[in-house]
Each structure stands twice: as structure tokens, then as C-alpha cells.
C-alpha positions in Angstrom: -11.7 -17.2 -9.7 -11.2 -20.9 -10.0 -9.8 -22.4 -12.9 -12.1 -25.0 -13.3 -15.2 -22.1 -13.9 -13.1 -20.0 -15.9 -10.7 -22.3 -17.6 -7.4 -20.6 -17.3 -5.0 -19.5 -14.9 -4.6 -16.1 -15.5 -7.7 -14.8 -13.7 -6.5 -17.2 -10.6 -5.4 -15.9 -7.5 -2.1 -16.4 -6.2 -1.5 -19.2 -3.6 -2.3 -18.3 -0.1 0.5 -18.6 2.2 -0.8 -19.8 6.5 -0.1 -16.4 7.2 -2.8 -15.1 4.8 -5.6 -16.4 5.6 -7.9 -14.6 7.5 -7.6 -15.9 11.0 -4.2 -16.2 10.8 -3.2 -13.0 8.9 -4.3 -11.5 12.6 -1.7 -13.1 14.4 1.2 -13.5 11.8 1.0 -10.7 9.4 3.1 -11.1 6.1 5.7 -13.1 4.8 7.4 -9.8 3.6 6.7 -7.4 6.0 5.5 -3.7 4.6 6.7 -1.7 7.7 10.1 -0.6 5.7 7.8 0.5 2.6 5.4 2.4 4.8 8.3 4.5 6.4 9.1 4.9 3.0 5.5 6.1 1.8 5.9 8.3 5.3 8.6 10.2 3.9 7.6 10.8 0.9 4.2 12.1 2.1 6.3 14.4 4.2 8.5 15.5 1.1 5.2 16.3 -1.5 3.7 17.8 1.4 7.0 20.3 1.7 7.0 20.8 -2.6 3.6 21.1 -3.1 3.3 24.5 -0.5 6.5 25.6 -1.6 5.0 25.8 -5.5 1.4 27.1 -4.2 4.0 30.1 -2.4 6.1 30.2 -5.1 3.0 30.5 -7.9 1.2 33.2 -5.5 4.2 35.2 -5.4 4.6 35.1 -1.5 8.4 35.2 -1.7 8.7 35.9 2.0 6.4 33.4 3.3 7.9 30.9 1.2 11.8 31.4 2.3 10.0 31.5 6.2 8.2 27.9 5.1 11.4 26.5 3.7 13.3 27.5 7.3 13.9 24.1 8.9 12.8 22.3 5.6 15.6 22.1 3.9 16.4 18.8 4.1 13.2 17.3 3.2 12.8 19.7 0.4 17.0 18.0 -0.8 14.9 14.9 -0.7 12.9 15.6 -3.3 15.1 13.6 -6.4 15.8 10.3 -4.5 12.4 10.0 -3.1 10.9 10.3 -6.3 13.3 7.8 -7.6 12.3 5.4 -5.0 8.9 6.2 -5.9 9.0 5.2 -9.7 10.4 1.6 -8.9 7.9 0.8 -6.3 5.7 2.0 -8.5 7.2 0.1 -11.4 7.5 -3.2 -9.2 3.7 -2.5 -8.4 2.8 -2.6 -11.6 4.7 -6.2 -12.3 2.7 -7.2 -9.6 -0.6 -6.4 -11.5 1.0 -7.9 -14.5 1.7 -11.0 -12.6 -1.7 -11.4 -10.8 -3.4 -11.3 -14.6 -0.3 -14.0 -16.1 -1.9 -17.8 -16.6 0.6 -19.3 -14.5 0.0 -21.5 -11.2 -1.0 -19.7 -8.2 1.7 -21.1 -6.4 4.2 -19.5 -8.8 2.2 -16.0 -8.9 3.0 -16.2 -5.0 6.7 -16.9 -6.0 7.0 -13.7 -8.2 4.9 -11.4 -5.8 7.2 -12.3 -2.6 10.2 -12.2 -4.9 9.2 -8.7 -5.8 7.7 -7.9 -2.2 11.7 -9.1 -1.1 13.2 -6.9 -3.7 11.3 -3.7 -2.7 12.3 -4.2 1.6 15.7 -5.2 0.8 16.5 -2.2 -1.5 14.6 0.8 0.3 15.7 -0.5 4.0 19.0 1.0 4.2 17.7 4.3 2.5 15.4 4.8 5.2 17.6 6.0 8.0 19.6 8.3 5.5 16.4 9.8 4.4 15.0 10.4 8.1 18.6 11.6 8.8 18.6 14.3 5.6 15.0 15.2 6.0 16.0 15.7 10.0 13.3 13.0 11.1 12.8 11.4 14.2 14.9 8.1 13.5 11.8 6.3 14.7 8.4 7.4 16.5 5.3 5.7 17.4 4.1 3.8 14.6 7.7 2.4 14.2 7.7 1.2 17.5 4.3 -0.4 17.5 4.6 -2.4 14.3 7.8 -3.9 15.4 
């Protein structure tokens, strides 16, 4: 996608950062780490999973099997309204990204915007995370956790 072939910037990558290239991504991972977003992502996997049975009992009619499902759940099922809040502005900041990625601005400066935005996202769902594993009663960390630190 070079300028030079195509004439504009818009259809130019953003700058690379050391970390990013492919040797190196290996070793040093990314400037804004995603491990905050994934435990994210984690629970609210965990939280459709939870609503999405609950309305397949509830449609079927199974009253009982559904109040026995919903034993023990409770708290994941309470998440329900900030996890999908959460949800629509990474989703949201996700789509600036694709806007940004198409903009005919410098490379360097798309890299700017998308680590701006990558900053945004950790530093606003970090301290949700522990409340929501707390609420949903989730382990406060388990193996993944561990390994990606």
C-alpha cells in the first residue's frame, strides 16, 4: 500500500513501531498491551453465554430448569447492562480505528490515533475488570492471566 503506487495516504498502513515487526513482535508484544481487553472479552463471553440459555429456557418454557441454571449465576446474569456498555465503546473505538486506517494522513500519525485509542480502551476498562470478576463471582485471575503477564 505504498503511496508512491497508489498516490495517497489513505490506503497506507500505519507506521510500524520495533515491537511490530515480525521478529520482534515475538519477543516484545505490543505497545498497548490487549491482556486487560481480553479479560474483558472473557467476561463478556461468560455473560452472553449465561443470557443466551436463560432466553433459549425462558422461550421453551422450562421455568424450572431455568431458575436451577440461574442458581449460582446471578451475578454474571447482573452483569448483563455494564458489559454491554463496555461492549458498544470498544466496539465504537473499533470502528474509529477502521476509520483511521482508511484517513489520508501520514502513517506515523495513523500509529498516533490507534495507540491513543488502544490507551483509551486499557485505561478505561482496567479498573472494571476486578469489579466485574468480583460481581460475576470469578476467579480474580486463572491461567491465562498468569501466563500473559
Amino acid at each position: 500500500r505504498s503511496e508512491a503506487l497508489v498516490g495517497d495516504l489513505s490506503t497506507a498502513m500505519p507506521a510500524l513501531d520495533m515491537q511490530q515487526f515480525p521478529l520482534m513482535k515475538r519477543f516484545f508484544g505490543t505497545k498497548e498491551g490487549s491482556g486487560v481487553i481480553q479479560d474483558f472479552y472473557e467476561i463478556d463471553r461468560e455473560v452472553n453465554r449465561v443470557v443466551q440459555t436463560l432466553n433459549s429456557l425462558k422461550k421453551q418454557g422450562k421455568t424450572e430448569e431455568l431458575q436451577a441454571y440461574l442458581m449460582g449465576r446471578e451475578g454474571l446474569y447482573s452483569l448483563r447492562p455494564h458489559v454491554n456498555r463496555l461492549s458498544k465503546l470498544l466496539s465504537d473505538n473499533r470502528k474509529r480505528k477502521e476509520a483511521i486506517m482508511r484517513m489520508d494522513i501520514d502513517p506515523e500519525e495513523k500509529r498516533k490515533l490507534i495507540d491513543e485509542i488502544d490507551a483509551f480502551n486499557n485505561d478505561y476498562v482496567a479498573p472494571y475488570i476486578p469489579i466485574l470478576r468480583e460481581s460475576a463471582n470469578l476467579p480474580m485471575t486463572n491461567f491465562m492471566n498468569l501466563y500473559r503477564q
